[in-house]
N, C-alpha and C positions, 0 to 999 in steps of 0.2 A: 504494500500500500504506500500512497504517495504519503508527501509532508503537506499539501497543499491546504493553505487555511480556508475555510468557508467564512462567510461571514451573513446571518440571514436575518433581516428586518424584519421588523412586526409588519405584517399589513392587514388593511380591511378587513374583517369578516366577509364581504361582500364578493373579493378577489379569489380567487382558488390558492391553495396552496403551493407555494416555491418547491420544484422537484429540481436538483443539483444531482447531476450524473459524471460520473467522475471513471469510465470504462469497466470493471468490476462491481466499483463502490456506487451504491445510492443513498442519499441521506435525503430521506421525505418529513417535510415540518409539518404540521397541521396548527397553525395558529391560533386562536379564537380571540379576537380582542375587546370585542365589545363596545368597542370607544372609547376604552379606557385602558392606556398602555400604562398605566399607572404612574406614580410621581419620583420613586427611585428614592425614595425615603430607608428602604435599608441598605444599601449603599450597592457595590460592586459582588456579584458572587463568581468568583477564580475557582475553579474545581481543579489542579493538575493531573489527577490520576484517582481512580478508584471509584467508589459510590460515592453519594453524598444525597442524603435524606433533607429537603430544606421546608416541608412541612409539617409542624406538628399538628397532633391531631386528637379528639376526645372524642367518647361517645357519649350520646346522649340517654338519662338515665328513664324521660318518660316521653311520651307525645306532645309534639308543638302543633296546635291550632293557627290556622288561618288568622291575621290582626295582633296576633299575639308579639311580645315584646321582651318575652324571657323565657329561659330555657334552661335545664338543670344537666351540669354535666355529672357521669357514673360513678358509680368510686373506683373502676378500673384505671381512669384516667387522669391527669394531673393540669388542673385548671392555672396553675404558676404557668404555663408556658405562654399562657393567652394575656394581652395587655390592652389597656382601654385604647381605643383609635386604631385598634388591628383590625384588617379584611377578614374575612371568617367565609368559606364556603360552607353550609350546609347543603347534604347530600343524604338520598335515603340510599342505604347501601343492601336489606335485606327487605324483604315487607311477603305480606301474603295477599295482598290487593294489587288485580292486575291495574297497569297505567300509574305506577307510586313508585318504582324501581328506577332508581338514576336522578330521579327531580332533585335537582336543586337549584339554590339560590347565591347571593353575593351581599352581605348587611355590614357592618362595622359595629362594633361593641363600645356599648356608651359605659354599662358599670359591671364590675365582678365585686360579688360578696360571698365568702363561700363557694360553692359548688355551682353558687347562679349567677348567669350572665343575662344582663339585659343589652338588647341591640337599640343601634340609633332609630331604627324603621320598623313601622310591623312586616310581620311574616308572611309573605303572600300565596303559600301553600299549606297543605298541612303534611308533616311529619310522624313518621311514628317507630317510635321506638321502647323499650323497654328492660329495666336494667338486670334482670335474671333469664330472660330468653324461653320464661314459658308462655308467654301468646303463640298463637297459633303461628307454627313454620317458622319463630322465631325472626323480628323484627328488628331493625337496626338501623339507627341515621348517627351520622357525625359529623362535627365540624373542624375543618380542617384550616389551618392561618393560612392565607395569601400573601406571601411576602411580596415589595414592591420594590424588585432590583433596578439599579442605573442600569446594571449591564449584564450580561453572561458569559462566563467563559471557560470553556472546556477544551483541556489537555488531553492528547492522542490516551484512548482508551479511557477517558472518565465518562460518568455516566449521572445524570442525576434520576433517582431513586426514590420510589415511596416506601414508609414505614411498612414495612410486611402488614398484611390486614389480618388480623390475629383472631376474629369474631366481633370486635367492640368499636375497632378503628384502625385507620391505616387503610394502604390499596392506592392513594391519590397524590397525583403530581401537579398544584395547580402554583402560577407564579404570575408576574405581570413584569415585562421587561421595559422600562423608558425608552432604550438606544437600541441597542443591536446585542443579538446572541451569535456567540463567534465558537467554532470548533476545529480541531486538528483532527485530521487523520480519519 
C-alpha cells in the first residue's frame, strides 16, 4: 500500500458521498452532516496508530416520552463522563416495537444531578428502555457524547472505534468535524 495522504471534507447531506480509489485500496466516507459540522470546541483529534474509542456512552435506566426533558441514566453506566453543554445522541438500540429500532435524536444537556440528566429541548420521540432487561425481548436506548472536533487525523492503520456494545451501551461512532478529516494509508 501506498503513503498517499487522503484528505476528505465534510459535505452536504444532500451530495453523495466522496468514493477515493487508490488501484487496490478504496476508502468510502459516508458523511451525515446535518448542517451542522459542529464548532470544534474539543479541539484537534491525532489518532497515530491503533483504536481509539472517542464516544462515551450510558444506558438509559427507564423510558423517555415524547416532550419530555429528563432522563435517568443505569447504574451500569457512569454519568461523570457526561458535562453540561455536551451533544448527546440518543438512540434506541434494542426494542420489541416494530418502527422504534435505530430512532434517534441530537439534544444538548442543560443539568446533571445524580443519575438525571435534563436536556436543553424536549424529546421528540419516545424511547424505551429498561434497566434489568425483563420487558418483553428486552429493550435498550442510550446516549452517547458527540464530541465536536477542529479536525481529524489518522495515522496509517489507526482506526476510530466504538465502545464494544456490551447489552447497556456502546456499538456507536458518532463525531462532528469543523475542517477536514485527513488519513494515511
Amino acid at each position: 500500500m501506498g503513503t498517499d495522504r487522503q484528505t476528505i471534507y465534510p459535505v452536504p447531506l444532500a451530495l453523495p458521498p466522496p468514493e477515493l480509489t487508490d488501484n487496490d485500496k478504496v476508502l468510502k466516507v459516508n458523511i451525515k452532516t446535518y448542517g451542522d459540522l459542529g464548532d470544534g470546541h474539543d479541539g484537534d483529534l491525532n489518532v497515530t496508530s491503533g483504536w481509539k474509542a472517542v464516544n462515551p456512552c450510558a444506558g438509559l435506566a427507564y423510558d423517555v416520552v415524547l416532550g419530555a426533558d429528563t432522563m435517568t441514566v443505569d447504574d451500569y453506566s457512569d454519568v461523570s463522563q457526561f458535562a453540561i453543554g455536551d451533544e448527546i445522541m440518543i438512540i434506541q438500540m434494542q426494542i420489541y416495537r416494530a418502527g422504534y429500532l435505530g430512532r434517534y435524536e441530537f439534544v444538548k444537556i442543560k443539568t446533571i444531578s445524580g443519575k438525571g440528566i435534563t436536556v436543553e429541548t424536549p424529546i421528540v420521540n419516545d424511547y424505551y428502555s429498561d434497566i434489568d432487561g425483563n420487558k418483553m425481548n428486552n429493550t435498550k436506548t442510550q446516549i452517547v457524547k458527540v464530541p465536536h472536533f477542529n479536525s481529524v487525523t489518522l495515522g496509517a492503520g489507526a482506526v476510530i472505534d466504538a465502545i464494544s456494545w456490551n447489552g447497556y451501551f456502546g456499538g456507536i461512532v458518532c463525531f462532528r468535524c469543523k475542517t477536514s478529516i485527513t488519513g494515511d494509508g
